[in-house]
C-alpha positions as CSV (number, residue, x, y, z in Angstrom):
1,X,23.6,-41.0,-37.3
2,X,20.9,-38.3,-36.2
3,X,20.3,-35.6,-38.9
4,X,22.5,-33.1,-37.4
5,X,25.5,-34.4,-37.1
6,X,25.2,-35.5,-40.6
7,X,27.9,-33.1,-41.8
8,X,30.3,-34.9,-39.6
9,X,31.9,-37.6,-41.5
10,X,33.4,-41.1,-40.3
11,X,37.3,-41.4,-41.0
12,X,38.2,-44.5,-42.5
13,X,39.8,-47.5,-40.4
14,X,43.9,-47.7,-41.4
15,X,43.8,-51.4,-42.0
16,X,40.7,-53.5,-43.8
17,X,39.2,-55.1,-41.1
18,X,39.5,-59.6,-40.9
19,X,36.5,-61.3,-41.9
20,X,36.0,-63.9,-39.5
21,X,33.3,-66.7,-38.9
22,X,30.5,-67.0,-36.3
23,X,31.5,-69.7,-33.9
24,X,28.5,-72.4,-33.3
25,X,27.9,-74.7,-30.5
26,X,26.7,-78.2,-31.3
27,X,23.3,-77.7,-32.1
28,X,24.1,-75.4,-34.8
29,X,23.2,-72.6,-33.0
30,X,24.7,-68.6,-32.7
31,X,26.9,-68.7,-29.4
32,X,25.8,-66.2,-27.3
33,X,29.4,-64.9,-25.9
34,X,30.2,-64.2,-30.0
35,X,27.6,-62.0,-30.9
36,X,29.4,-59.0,-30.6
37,X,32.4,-60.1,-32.0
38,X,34.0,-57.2,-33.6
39,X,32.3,-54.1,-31.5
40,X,34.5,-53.4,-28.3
41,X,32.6,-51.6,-25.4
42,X,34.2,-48.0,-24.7
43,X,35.4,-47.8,-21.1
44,X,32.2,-46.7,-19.2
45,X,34.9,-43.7,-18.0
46,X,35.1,-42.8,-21.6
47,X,31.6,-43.1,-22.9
48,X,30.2,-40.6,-19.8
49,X,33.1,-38.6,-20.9
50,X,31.5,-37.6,-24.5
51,X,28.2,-37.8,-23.2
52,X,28.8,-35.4,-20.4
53,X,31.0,-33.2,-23.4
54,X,27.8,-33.8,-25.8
55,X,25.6,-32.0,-23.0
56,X,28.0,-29.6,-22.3
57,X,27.8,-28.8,-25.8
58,X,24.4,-28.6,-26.2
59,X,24.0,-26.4,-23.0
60,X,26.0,-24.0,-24.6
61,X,24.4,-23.9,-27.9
62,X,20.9,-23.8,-26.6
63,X,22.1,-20.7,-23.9
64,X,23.3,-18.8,-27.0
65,X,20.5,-19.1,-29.1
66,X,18.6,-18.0,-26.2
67,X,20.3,-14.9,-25.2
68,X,20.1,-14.0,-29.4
69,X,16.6,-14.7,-29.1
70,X,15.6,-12.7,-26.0
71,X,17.7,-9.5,-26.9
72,X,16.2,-9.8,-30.9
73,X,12.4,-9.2,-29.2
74,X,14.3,-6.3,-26.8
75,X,15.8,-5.2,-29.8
76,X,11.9,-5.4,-31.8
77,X,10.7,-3.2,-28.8
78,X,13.3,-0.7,-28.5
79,X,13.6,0.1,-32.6
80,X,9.6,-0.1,-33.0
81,X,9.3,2.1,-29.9
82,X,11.5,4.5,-31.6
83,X,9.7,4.8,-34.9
84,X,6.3,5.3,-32.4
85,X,8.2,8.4,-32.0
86,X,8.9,9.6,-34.5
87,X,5.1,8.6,-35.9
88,X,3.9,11.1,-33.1
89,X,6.4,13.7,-33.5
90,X,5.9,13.8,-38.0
91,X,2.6,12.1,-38.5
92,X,0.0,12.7,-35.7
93,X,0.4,16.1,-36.2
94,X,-1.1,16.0,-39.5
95,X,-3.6,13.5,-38.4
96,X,-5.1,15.8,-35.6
97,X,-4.6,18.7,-38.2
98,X,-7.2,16.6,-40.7
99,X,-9.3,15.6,-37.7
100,X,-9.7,18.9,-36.4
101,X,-10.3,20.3,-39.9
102,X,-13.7,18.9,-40.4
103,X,-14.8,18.4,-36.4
104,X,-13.1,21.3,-35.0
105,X,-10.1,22.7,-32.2
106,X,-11.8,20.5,-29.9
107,X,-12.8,17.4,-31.4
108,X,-9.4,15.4,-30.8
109,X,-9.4,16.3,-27.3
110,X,-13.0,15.0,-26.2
111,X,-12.5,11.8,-28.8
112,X,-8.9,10.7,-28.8
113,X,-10.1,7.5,-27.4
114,X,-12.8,6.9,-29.6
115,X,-12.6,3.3,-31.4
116,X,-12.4,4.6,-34.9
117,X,-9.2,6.3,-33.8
118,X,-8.0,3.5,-32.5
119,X,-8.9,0.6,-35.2
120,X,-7.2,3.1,-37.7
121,X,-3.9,2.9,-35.5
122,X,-4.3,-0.7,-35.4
123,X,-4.5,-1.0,-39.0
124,X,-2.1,0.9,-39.9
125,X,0.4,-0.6,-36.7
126,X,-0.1,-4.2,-37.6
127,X,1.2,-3.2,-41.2
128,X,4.3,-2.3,-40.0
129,X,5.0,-4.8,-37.8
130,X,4.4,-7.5,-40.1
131,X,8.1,-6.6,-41.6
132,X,9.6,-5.7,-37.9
133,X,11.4,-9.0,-37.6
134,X,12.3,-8.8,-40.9
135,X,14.0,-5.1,-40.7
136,X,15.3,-5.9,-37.1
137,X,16.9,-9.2,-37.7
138,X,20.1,-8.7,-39.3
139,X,20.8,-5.5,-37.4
140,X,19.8,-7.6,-33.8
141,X,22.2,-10.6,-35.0
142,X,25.0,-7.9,-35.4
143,X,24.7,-6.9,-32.0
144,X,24.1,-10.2,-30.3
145,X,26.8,-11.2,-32.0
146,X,29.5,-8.1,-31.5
147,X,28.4,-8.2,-27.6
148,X,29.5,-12.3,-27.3
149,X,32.8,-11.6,-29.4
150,X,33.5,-8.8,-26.9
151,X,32.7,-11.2,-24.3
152,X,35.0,-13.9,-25.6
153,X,37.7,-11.1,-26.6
154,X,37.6,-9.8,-22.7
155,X,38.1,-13.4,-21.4
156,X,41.4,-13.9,-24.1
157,X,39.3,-16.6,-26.3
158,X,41.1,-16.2,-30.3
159,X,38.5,-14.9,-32.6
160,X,39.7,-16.3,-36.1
161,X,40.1,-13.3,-38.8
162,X,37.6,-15.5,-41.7
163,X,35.9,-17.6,-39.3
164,X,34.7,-15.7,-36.6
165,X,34.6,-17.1,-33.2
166,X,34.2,-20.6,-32.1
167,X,31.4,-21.2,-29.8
168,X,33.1,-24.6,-28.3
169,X,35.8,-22.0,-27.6
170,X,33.6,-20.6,-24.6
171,X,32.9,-23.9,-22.9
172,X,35.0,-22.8,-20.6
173,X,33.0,-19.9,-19.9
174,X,29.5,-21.3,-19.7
175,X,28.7,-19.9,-16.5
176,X,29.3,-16.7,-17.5
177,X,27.1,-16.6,-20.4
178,X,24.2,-18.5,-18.3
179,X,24.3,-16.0,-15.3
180,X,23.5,-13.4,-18.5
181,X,21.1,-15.2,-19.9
182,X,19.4,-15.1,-16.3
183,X,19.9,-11.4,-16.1
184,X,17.8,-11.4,-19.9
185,X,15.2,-13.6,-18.5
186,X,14.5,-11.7,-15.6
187,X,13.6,-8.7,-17.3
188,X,10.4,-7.7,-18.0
189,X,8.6,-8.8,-20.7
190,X,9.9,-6.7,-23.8
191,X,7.2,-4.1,-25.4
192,X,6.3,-0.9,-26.3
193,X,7.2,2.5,-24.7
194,X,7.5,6.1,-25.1
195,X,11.9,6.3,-25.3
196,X,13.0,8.5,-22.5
197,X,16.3,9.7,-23.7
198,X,14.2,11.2,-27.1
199,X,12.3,14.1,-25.2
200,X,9.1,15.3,-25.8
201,X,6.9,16.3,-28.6
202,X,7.4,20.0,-28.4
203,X,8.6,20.2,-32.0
204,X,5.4,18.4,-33.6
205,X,3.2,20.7,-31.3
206,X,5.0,23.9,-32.7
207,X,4.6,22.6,-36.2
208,X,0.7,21.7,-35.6
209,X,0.2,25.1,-33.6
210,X,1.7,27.0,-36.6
211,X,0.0,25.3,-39.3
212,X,-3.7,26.0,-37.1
213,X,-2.6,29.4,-36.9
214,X,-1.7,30.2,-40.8
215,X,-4.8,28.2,-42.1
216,X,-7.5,29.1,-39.0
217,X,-5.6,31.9,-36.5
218,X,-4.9,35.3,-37.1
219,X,-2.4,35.1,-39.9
220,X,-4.9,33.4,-42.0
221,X,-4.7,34.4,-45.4
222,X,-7.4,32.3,-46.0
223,X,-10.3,34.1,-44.4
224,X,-10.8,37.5,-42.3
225,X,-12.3,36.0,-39.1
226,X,-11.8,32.5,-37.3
227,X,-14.7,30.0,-37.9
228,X,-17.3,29.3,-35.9
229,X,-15.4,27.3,-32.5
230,X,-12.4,28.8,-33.1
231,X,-11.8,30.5,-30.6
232,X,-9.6,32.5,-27.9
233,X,-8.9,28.9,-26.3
234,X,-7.7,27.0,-29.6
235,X,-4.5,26.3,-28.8
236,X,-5.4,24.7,-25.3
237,X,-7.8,22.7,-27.0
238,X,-5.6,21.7,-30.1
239,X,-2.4,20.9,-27.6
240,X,-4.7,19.0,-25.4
241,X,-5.6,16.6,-28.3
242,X,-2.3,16.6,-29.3
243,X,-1.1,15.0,-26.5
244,X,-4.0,12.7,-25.7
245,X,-3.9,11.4,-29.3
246,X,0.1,10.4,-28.8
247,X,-0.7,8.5,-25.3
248,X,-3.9,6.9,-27.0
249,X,-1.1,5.6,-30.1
250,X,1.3,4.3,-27.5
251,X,-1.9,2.1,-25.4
252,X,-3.2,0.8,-29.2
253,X,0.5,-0.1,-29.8
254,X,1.2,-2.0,-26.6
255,X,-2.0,-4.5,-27.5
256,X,0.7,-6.1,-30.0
257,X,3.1,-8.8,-28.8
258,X,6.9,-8.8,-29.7
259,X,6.9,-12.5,-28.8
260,X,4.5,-12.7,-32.3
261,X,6.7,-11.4,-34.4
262,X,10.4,-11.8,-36.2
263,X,9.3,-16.3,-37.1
264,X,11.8,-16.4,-39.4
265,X,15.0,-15.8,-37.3
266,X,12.4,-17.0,-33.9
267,X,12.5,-20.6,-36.2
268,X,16.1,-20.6,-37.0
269,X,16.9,-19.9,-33.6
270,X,14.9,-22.6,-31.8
271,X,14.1,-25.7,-34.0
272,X,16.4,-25.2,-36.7
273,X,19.6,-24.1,-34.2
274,X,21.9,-27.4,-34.1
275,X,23.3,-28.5,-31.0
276,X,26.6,-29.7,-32.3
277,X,28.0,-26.1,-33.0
278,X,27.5,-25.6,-36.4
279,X,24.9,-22.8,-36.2
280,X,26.7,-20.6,-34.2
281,X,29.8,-21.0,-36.0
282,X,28.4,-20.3,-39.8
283,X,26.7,-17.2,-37.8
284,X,30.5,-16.3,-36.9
285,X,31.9,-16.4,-39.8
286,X,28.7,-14.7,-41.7
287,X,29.1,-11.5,-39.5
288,X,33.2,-11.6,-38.8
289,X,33.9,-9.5,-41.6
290,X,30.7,-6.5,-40.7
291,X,32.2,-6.3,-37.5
292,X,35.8,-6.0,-38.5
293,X,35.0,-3.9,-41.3
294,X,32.9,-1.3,-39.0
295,X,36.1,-1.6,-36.6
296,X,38.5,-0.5,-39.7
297,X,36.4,1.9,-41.3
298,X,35.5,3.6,-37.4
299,X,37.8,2.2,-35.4
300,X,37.1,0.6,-31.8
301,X,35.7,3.6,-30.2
302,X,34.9,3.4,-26.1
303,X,31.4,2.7,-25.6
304,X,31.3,0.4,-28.7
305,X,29.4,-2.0,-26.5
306,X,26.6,0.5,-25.7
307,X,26.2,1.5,-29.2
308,X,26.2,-2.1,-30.5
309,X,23.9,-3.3,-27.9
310,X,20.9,-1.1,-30.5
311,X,21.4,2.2,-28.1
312,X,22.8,5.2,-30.1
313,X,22.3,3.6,-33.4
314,X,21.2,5.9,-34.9
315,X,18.3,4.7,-36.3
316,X,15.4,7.1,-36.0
317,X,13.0,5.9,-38.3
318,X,11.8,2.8,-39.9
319,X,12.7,4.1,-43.5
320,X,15.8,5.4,-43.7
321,X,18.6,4.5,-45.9
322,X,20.4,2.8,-43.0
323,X,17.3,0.4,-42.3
324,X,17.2,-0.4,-46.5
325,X,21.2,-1.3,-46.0
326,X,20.8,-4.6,-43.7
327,X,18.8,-6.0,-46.1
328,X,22.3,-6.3,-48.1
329,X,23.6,-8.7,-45.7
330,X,22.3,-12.1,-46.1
331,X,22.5,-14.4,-42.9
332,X,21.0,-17.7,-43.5
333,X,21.8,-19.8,-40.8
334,X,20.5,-22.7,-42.8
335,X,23.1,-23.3,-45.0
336,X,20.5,-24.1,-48.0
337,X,21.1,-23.1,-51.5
338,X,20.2,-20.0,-52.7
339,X,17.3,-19.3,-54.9
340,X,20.2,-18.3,-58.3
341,X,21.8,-21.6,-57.5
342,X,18.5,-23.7,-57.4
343,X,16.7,-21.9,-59.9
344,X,20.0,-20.4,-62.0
345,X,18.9,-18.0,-64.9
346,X,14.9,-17.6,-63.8
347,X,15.1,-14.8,-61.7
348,X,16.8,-11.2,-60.9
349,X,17.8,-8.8,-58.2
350,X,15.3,-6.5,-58.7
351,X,12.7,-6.5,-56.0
352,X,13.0,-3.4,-53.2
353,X,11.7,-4.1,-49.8
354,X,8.3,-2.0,-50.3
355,X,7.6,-4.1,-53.3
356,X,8.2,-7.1,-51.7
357,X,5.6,-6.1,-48.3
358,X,3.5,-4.5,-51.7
359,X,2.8,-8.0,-53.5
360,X,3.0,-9.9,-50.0
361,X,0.1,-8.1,-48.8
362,X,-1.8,-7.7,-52.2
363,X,-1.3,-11.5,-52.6
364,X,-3.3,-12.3,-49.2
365,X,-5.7,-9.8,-49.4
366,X,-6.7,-11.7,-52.4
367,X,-7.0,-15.3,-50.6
368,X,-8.9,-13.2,-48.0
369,X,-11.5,-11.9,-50.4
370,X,-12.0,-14.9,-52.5
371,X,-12.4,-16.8,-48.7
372,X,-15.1,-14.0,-47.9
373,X,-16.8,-14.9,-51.1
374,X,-16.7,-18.5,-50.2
375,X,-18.0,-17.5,-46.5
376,X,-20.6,-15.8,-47.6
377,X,-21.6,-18.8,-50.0
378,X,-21.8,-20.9,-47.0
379,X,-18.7,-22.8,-48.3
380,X,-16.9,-22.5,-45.0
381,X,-13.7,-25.3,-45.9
382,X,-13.3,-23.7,-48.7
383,X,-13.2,-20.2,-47.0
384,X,-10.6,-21.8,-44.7
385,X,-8.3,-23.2,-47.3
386,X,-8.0,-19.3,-49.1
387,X,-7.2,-17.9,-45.7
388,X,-4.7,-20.4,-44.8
389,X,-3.1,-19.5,-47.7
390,X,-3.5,-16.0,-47.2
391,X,-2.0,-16.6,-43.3
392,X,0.9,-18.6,-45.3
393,X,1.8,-15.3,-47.9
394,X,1.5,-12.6,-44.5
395,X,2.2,-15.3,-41.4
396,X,2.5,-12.0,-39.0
397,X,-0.9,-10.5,-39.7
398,X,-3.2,-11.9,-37.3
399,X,-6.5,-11.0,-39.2
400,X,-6.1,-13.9,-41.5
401,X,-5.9,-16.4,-38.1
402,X,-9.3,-14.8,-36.9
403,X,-10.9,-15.5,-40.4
404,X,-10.1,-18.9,-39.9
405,X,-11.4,-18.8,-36.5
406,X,-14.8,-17.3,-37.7
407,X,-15.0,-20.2,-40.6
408,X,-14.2,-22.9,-38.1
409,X,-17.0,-21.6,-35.8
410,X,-19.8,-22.3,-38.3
411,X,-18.1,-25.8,-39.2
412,X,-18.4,-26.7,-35.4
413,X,-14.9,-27.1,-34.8
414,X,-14.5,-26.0,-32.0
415,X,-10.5,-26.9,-30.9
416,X,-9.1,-25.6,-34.5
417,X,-10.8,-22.3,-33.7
418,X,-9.5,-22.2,-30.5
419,X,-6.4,-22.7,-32.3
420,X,-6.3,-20.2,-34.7
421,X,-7.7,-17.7,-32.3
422,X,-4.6,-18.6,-29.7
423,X,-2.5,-17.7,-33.2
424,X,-3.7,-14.7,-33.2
425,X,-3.4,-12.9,-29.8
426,X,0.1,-14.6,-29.6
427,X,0.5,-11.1,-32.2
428,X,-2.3,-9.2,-31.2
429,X,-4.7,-8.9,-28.0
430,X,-7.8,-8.0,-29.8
431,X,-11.3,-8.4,-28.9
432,X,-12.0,-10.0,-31.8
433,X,-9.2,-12.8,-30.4
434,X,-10.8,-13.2,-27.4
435,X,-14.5,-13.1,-28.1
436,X,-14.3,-16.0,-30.5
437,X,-11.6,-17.8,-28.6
438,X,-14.5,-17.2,-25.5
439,X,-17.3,-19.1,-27.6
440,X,-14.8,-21.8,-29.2
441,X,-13.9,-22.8,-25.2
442,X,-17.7,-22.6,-24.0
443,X,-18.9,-25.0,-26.4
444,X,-16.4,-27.3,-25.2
445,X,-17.2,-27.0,-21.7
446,X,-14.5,-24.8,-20.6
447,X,-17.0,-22.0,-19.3
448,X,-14.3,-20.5,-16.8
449,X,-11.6,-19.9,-19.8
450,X,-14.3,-18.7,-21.9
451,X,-15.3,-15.9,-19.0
452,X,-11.1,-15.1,-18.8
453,X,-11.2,-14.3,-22.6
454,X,-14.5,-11.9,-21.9
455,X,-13.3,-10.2,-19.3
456,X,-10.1,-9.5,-21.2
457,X,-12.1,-8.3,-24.3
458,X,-14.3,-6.3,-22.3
459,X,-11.4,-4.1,-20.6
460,X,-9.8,-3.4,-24.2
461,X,-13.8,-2.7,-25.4
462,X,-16.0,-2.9,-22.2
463,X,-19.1,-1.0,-24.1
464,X,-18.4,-3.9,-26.7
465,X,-22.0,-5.4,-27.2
466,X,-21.1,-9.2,-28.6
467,X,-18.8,-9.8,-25.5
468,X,-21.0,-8.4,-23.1
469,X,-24.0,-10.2,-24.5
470,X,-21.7,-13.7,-23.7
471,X,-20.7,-12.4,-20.8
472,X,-24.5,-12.3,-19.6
473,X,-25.3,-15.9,-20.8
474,X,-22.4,-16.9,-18.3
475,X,-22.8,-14.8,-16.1
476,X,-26.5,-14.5,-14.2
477,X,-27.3,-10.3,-14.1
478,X,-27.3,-9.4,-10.8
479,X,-29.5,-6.0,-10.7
480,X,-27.9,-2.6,-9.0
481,X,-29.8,-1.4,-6.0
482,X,-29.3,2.1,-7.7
483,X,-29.0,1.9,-11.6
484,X,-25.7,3.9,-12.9
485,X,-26.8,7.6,-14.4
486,X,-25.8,7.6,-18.2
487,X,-23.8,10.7,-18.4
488,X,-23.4,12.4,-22.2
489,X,-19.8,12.7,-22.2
490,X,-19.3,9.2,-22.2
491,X,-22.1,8.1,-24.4
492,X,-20.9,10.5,-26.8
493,X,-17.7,9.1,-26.8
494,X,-18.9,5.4,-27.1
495,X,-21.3,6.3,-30.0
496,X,-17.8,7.7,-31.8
497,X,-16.3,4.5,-31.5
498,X,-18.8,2.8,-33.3
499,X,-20.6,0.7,-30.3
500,X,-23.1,2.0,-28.0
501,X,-22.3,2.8,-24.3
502,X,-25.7,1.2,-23.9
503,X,-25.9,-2.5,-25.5
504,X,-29.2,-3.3,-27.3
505,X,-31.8,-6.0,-25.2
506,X,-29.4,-6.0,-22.5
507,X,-30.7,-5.6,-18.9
508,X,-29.1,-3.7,-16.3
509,X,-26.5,-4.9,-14.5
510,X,-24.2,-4.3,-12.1
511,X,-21.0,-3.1,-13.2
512,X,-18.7,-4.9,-10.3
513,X,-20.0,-8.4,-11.1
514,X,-17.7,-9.3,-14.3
515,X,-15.0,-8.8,-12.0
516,X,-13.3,-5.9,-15.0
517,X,-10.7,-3.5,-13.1
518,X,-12.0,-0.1,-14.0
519,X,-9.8,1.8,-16.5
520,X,-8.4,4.8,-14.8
521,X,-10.8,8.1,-16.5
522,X,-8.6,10.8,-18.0
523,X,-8.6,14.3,-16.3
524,X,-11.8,16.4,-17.4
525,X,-11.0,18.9,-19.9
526,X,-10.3,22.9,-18.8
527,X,-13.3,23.7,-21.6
528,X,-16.8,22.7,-22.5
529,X,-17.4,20.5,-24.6
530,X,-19.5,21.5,-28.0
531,X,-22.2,20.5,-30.5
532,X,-18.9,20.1,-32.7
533,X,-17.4,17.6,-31.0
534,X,-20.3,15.0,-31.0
535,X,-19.8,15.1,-34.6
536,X,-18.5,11.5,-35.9
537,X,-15.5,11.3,-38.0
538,X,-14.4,8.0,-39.9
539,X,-10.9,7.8,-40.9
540,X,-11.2,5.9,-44.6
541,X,-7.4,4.7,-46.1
542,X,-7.3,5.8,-49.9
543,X,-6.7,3.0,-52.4
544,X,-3.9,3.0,-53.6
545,X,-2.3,1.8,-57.3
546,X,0.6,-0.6,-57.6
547,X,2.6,-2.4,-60.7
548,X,2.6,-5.8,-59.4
549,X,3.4,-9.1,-61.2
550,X,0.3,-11.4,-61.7
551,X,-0.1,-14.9,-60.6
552,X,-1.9,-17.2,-59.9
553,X,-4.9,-17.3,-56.3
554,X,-3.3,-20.7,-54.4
555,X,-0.5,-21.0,-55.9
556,X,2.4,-21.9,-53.2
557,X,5.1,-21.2,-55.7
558,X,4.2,-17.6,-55.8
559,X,4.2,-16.4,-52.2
560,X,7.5,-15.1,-51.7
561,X,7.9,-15.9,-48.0
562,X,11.1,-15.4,-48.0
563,X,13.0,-11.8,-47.4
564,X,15.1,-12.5,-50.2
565,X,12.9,-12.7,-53.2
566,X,13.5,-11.3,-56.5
567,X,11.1,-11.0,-59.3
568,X,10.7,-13.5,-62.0
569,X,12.3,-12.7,-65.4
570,X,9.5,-11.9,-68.2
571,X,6.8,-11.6,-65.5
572,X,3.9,-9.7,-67.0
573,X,2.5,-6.7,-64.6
574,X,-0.7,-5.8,-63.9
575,X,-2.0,-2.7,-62.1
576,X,-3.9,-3.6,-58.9
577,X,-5.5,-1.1,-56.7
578,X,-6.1,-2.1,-53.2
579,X,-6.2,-0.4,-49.3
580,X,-2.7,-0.4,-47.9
581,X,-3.3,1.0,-44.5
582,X,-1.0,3.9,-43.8
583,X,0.2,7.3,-42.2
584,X,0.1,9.1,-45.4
585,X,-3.1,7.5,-47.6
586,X,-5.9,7.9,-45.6
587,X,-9.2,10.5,-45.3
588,X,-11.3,12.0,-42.2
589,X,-14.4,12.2,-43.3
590,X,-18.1,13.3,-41.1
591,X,-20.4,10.3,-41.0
592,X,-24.0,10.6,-40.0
């Protein structure tokens, strides 16, 4: 009996069955017409019957864990795109205010684009992410699941009070459910965008306006006259970085995939949903009782649908209370034991969601450094066992892949770094991703791919010096009949960002032959542009001290992978201090 219909058991026959003999023919031998003596054929009528009900069955299940799939990654980009938000309206402010602090009014406006700005938003972007599926899941589930129990509820299918509703209950309905699931597949692919029905940014602009004007303006108790570049055109030049800044966060943030994130419920809805039934049934009667205890305590209001579908939620930030709650509710499809019932007495509720992400990513950042160590040693397998397990502690950070892919480039092996590099932009489109993806596929004779993943590096980066170094190797220069002036605005720019507009030992070229689509250039600025704002500002994150338990660098049994952990009775704590890239910890600082 196949492993998923294990839980199904076999009823006993009524009678003990009559032992009876194998007939032989003269020579002793089996006869043929008796070898199947006690096993009657079904009537072929019957036996297509439960195979055609099996595949029914199976159609069913698969369409549901497809629909809960597809709106969990709409439900990702639509929650994540909120807290973008609310990042721009509460934090950017502050962020220009520290930028503009040490490279004056102007500064953000000429160099919101630079690629320090940007790396710091990645950073800090692909730490939150990391826990999005996590924070998301039980709230998408709810939804997904409310919208089919309407569904069945408007089509008269029983919902059972404890049980919830019974999937083979909507058999009936199949073609219902799959002309939705066509309506979710034909939407666009699911990321990040600015929320229409939130406004705009007028109340972070106030609050940045008014803090420029007590600390620099008029009303500055601070000082009698403005500083040097402060002057009767601030507030053009401060809202002007403002709002560059907030469209330069939402481009960083739609280089990350949705499809990367969430594995955990991703797994259990794909190779881990059972075909039988059972999955979406135990998911019934896991959620029943939220939904009829919301129904009691609110009642069912009209428009319940739109609010369950994640729409007027009222979730407008990724740390409220509300967003701590789902982690009360504990769906696990699965059906496993528990960590108190296979491990009663060793452990205890005490772990918050920060300290879980806290040790998570203080654990791999540890296998990461003790794999640099090792890479720098020359040790490369050994560098790619630490950040394996450093990939296995945080499996949604995609830095850890593109270690692996930089160890398994000096090993020669080529297809595993192709691998990991493929692992990688599945979460995040980053040049990194795509520059050693691009020399893992040329050394194995796949020169065309390896030009796809340059051209796609060069038009996140295209003064990016590595990529277009490869790009020339593959590509034979073709000289410009009139060589391109080098204007300072741009070069200044570049030379922000940390890579020069002008790559070292590399002829010129002409810009049309790498086949890139030309980014569309911003609209020039209403005022010139300064000696100030060529200045070069590194954001640096602070370090940051946490009470963490020890353990031990390798050791599987310590990861806590899963959402649910707790912390270990009489586990001694050790204070670590580390960079945890965030909104609030972090320093602008001149370089150069």
């Amino acid at each position: 009996m196949p492993a998923k219909y294990s839980h199904v058991k076999k009823r006993p026959t009524a009678g003990q069955k009559k032992k009876t003999t194998a007939t032989t023919n003269v020579a002793g031998s089996r006869d043929p017409t008796m070898d199947h003596r006690n096993h009657k054929r079904m009537p072929p009528h019957i036996d297509r019957g439960i195979s055609n009900a099996m595949t029914a069955v199976s159609q069913l299940e698969r369409a549901i864990a497809r629909i809960f799939l597809l709106r969990f990654e709409q439900d990702i980009a639509r929650l994540f795109s909120t807290h973008l938000y609310c990042v721009a309206l509460i934090h950017l402010p502050t962020f220009v205010m520290r930028c503009i602090t040490v490279g004056g009014p102007g500064w953000v406006a000429y160099n919101a684009d630079c690629e320090d700005i940007k790396d710091f938003f990645r950073s800090v972007l692909s730490m939150e992410l990391r826990q999005s599926g996590e924070r998301v899941a039980t709230k998408s589930v709810l939804w997904s699941y409310t919208a089919l129990r309407d569904f069945a509820l408007s089509n008269n299918v029983p919902v059972c009070r404890n049980r919830g509703l019974h999937s083979l209950r909507l058999l009936p309905y199949y073609d219902a459910l799959k002309a939705h699931l066509d309506v979710l597949e034909a939407m666009p692919h699911a990321t990040f965008t600015k929320p229409p029905h939130l406004g705009t940014l007028s109340e972070g602009l106030e609050a940045l306006e008014e803090a420029c004007e007590l600390k620099y303006g008029e009303k500055s108790l601070l000082r009698s006259t403005p500083p040097p570049g402060w002057d009767q055109h601030w507030r053009l030049k401060v809202r002007l970085g403002y709002e560059r800044v907030s469209q330069t966060l939402w481009r960083v943030a739609r280089e990350f995939d949705v499809s990367g994130y969430g594995n955990v419920l991703r797994e259990k809805l794909t190779t881990k949903w059972c075909d039988c039934g059972c999955s979406t049934d135990h998911l019934g009667e896991v959620c029943e009782k939220t939904v009829r205890e919301d129904e009691e305590n609110s009642g069912i209001r009209s428009g319940k649908q739109r609010e369950w579908d994640g729409r007027g939620s009222g979730v407008h930030s990724w740390e409220t209370v509300e967003e701590e709650d789902v982690w009360d509710l504990d769906l696990d499809f699965t059906g496993n034991e528990s960590e108190e019932e296979a491990n009663p007495g060793l452990t205890e509720p005490e772990m918050t969601i920060a300290e879980i992400m806290e040790v998570r990513y203080l654990r791999a950042e540890r296998e990461k450094e003790l794999g640099n160590a090792a890479f720098r040693r020359g040790d490369y397998e050994t560098a790619v066992s630490h950040y394996q397990a450093a990939h296995i502690v945080e499996p949604e950070m995609s830095h850890y892949q593109l270690n692996i892919a930089a160890a398994y480039l000096k090993l020669s092996n080529w297809i595993e770094a192709e691998n990991a590099c493929s692992k990688a932009l599945s979460q995040h489109r980053s040049i990194k991703g795509y520059y050693r993806r691009a020399r893992a596929r040329r050394m194995m004779g796949r020169t065309e791919d390896a030009i796809k993943d340059l051209r796609a590096a060069l038009r996140i980066q295209p003064s990016n010096t590595e990529a277009l170094e490869e790009m020339l190797s593959l590509v034979p220069s073709q000289p410009s009949p009139s060589p391109t002036p080098s204007y300072p605005d741009e070069a200044a720019s570049s030379s922000i960002g940390g890579t020069s507009a002008t790559p070292r030992n590399i002829p010129s070229s002409n810009p049309n032959q790498f086949q890139i689509p030309k980014s569309k250039p911003q609209k020039q600025l209403p005022f010139g542009r300064t000696k100030a704002d060529d200045r070069r500002l590194k954001i640096v994150p602070i370090p940051v001290m946490f009470e963490v338990p020890e353990y031990a660098a390798g050791d599987a049994s310590s990861t806590w992978k899963s959402t649910r952990a707790q912390r270990p009775k009489n586990d001694t704590t050790k204070t670590e201090t580390f960079v945890y890239p965030s909104w609030e910890k972090y320093a602008v600082k001149q370089v150069g």
